[in-house]
Structures are given as C-alpha cells and as structure tokens.
DOMIZA-75584 format. One record per atom (N, C-alpha, C): residue number from 1; residue in three letters; atom name; x, y, z. Coordinates in pm, 1 decimal, padded with zeros to 6 digits, m for minus. Layout:
BEGIN
R   i  aa at       px       py       pz
R NUM ALA CA        X        Y        Z
...
This chain:
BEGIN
R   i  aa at       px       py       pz
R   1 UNK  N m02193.8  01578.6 m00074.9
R   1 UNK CA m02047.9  01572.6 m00081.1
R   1 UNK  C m02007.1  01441.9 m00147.7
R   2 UNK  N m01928.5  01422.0 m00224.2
R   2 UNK CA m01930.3  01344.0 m00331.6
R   2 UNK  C m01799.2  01331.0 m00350.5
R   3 UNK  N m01699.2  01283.1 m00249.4
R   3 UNK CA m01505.8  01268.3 m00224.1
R   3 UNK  C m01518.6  01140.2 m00282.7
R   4 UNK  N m01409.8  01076.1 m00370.7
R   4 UNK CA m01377.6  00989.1 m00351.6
R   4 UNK  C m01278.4  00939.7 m00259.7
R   5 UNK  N m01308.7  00906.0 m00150.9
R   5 UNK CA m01250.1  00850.6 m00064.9
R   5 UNK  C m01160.0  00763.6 m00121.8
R   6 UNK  N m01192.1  00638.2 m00178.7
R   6 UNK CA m01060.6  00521.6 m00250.7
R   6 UNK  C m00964.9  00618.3 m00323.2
R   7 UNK  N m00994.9  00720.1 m00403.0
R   7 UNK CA m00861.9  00736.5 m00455.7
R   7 UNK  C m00786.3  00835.7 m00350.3
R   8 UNK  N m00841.1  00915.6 m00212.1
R   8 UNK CA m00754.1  00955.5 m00137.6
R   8 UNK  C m00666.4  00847.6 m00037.2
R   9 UNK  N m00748.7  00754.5  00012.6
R   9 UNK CA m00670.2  00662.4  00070.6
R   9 UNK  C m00556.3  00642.1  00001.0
R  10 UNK  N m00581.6  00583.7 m00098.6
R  10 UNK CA m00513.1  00527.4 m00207.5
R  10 UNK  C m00370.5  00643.0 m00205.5
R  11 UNK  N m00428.4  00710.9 m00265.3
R  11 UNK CA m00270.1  00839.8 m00272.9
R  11 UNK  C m00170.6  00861.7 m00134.9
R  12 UNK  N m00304.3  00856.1 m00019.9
R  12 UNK CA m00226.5  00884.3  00142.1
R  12 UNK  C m00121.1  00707.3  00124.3
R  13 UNK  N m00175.6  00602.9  00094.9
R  13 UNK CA m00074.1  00490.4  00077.2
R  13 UNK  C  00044.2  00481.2 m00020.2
R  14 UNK  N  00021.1  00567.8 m00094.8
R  14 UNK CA  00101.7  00558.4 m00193.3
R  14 UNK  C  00234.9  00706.5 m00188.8
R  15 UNK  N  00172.4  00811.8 m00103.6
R  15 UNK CA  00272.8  00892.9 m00040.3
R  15 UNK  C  00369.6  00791.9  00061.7
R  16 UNK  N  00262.8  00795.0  00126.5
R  16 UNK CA  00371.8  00677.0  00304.5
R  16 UNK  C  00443.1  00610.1  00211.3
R  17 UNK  N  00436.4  00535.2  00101.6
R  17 UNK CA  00566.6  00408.8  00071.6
R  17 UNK  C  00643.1  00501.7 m00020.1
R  18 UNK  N  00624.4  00632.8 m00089.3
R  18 UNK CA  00716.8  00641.5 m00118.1
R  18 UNK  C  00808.5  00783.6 m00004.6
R  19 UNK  N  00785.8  00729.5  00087.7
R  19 UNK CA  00838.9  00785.1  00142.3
R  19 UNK  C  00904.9  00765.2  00246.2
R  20 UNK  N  00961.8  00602.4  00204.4
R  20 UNK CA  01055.9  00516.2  00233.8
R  20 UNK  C  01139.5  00460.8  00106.0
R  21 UNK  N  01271.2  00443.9  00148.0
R  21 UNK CA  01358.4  00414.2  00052.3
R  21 UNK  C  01369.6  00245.4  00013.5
R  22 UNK  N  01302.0  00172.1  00132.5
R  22 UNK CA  01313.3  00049.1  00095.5
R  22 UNK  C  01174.3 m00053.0  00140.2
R  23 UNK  N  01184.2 m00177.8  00191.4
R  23 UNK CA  01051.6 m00214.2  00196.8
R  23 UNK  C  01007.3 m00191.4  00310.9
R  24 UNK  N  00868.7 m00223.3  00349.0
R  24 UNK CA  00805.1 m00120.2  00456.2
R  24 UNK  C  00666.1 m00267.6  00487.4
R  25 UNK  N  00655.9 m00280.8  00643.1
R  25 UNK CA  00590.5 m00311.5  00709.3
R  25 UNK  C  00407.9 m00316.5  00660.5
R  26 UNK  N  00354.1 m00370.9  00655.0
R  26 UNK CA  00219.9 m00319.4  00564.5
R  26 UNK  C  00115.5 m00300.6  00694.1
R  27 UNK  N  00172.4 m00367.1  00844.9
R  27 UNK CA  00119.3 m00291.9  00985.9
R  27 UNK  C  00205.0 m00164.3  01019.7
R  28 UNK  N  00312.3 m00130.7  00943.3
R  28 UNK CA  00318.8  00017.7  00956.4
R  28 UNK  C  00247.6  00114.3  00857.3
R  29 UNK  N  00211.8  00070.8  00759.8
R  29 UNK CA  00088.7  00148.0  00658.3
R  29 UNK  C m00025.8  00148.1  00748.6
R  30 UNK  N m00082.9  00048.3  00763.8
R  30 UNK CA m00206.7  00045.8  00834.4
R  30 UNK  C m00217.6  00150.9  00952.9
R  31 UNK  N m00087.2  00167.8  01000.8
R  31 UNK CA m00090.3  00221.5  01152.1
R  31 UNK  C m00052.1  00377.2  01154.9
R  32 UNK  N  00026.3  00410.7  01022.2
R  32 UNK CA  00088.7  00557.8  01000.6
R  32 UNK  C  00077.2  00636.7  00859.5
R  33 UNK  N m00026.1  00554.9  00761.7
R  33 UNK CA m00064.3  00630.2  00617.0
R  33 UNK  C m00144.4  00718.6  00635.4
R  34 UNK  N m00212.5  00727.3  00780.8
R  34 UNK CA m00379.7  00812.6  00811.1
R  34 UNK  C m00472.0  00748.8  00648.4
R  35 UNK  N m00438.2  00677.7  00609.7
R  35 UNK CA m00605.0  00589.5  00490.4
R  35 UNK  C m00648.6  00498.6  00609.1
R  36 UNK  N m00773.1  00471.6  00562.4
R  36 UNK CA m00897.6  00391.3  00625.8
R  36 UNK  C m00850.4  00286.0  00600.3
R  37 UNK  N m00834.3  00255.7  00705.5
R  37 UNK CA m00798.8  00042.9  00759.6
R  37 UNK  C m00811.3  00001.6  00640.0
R  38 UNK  N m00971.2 m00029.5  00627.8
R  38 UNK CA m01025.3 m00090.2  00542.1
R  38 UNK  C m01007.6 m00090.7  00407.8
R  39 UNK  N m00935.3  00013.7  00342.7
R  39 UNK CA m00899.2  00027.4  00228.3
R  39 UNK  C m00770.6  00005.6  00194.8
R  40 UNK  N m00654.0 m00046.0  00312.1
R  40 UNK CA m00550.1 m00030.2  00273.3
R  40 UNK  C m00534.3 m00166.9  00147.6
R  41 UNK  N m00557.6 m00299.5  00227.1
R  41 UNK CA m00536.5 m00437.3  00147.3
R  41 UNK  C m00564.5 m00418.1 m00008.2
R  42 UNK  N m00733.5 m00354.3 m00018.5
R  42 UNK CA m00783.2 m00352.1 m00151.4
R  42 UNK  C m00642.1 m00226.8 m00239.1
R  43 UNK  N m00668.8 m00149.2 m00162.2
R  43 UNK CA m00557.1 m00066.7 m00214.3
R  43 UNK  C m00418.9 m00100.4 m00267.2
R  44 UNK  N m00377.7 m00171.2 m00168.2
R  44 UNK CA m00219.6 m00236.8 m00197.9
R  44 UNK  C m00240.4 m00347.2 m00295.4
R  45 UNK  N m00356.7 m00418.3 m00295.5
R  45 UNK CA m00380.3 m00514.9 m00424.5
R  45 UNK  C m00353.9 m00470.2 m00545.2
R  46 UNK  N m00445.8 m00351.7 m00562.5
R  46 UNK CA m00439.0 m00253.0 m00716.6
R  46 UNK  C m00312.3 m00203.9 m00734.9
R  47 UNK  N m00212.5 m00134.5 m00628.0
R  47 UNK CA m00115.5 m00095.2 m00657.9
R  47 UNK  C  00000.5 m00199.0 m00744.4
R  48 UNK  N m00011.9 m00317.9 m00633.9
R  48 UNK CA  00049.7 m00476.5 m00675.6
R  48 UNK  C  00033.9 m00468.5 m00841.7
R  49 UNK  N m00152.6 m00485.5 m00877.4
R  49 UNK CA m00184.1 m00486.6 m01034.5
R  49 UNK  C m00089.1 m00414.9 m01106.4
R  50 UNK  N m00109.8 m00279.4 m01056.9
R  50 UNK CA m00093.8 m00184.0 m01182.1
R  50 UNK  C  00067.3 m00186.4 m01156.4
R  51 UNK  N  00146.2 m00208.1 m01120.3
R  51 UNK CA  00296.7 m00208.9 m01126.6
R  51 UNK  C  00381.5 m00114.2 m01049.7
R  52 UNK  N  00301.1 m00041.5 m00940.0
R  52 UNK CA  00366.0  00085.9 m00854.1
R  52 UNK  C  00422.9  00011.9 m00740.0
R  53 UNK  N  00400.3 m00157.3 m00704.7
R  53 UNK CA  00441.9 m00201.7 m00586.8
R  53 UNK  C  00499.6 m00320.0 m00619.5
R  54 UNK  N  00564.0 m00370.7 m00503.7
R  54 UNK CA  00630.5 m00526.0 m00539.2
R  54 UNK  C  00559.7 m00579.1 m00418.1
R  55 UNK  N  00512.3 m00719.0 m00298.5
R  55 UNK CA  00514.1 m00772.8 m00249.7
R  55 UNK  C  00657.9 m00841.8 m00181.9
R  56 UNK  N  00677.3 m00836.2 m00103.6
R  56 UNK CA  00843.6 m00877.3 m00058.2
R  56 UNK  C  00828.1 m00992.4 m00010.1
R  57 UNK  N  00734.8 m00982.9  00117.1
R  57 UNK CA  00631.9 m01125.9  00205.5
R  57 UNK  C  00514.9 m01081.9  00214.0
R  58 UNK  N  00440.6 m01243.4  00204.9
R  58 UNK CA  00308.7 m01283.0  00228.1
R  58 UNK  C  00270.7 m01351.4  00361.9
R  59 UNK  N  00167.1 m01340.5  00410.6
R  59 UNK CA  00136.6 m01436.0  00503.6
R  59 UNK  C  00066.1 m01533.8  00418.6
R  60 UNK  N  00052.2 m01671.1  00511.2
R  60 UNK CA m00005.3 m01797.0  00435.8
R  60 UNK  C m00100.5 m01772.7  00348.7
R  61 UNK  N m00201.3 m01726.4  00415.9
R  61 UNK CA m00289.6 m01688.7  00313.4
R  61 UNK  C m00302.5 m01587.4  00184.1
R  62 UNK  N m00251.7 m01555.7  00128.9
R  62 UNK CA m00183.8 m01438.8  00101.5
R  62 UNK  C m00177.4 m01301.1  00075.8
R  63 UNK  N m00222.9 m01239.4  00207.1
R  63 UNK CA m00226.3 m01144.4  00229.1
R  63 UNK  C m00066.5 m01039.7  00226.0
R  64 UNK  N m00058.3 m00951.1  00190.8
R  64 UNK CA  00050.3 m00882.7  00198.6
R  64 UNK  C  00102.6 m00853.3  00400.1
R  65 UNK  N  00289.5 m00919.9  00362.4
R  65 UNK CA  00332.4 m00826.7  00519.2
R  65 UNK  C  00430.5 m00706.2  00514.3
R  66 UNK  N  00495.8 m00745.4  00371.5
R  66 UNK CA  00607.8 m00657.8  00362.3
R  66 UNK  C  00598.9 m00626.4  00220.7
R  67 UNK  N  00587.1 m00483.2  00189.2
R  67 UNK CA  00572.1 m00425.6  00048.6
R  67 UNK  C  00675.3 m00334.6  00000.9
R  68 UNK  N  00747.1 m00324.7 m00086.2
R  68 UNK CA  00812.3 m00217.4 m00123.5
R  68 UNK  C  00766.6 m00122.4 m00267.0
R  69 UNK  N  00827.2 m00008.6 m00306.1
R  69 UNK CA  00797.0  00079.9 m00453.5
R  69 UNK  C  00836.8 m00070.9 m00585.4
R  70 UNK  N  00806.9 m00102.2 m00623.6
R  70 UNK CA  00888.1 m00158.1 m00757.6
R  70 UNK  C  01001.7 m00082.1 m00801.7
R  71 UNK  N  01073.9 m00141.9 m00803.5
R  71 UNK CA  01238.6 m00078.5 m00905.7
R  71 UNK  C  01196.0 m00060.5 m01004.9
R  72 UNK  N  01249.9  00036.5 m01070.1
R  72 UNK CA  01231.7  00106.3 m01215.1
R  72 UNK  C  01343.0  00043.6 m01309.5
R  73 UNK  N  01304.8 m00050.5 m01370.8
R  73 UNK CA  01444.7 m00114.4 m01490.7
R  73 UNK  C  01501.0 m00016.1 m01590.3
C-alpha cells in the first residue's frame, strides 16, 4: 500500500482552514483537521511557502499560533 500520507494530511489541513472565514487557532488544526500531529507544522510551513497561507502569530521561537487563507489581491 503505497498512500501518500503528506499529501492527505496536507489536503485534510488545507480543507479545515478553508473552512473558516478568518484566522484560525493552529491548536485547533492540530486538534480538529483529523491529519497526523506530526505533519501538521511541516505542512503549514509549505503551505506558508507556496502562498495558500498567511501566519497572523508566532510563538518566540517561531513556530506558527494563528494562521489564516492568504487574501487574494
């Protein structure tokens, strides 16, 4: 069996935020996307890259706390 798991996480994270109208908790992703813990951060990183997300807040280190969709200009 041969799933890619990263790109389903990935999509289950990327349904949950858009399926909020504004920014969103990144311990409510973790807690209500059903993706693997472990994949959410790496996940929300790439999304960050590729331009599907904004960062709103960071914790010190800078990990994501609050993420929203990017606005479309």
């Amino acid at each position: 069996m041969n799933d890619n798991y990263k790109a389903i996480d990935t999509q289950k994270i990327i349904d949950y935020i858009n399926s909020f109208s504004d920014a969103i908790e990144v311990d409510s992703i973790l807690k209500n996307s059903n993706a693997d813990k472990l994949r959410v951060y790496p996940a929300l990183f790439e999304l960050e890259q590729n331009g599907f997300l904004e960062v709103v807040e960071r914790e010190e280190l800078g990990a994501p706390l609050i993420v929203r969709k990017k606005k479309v200009e």
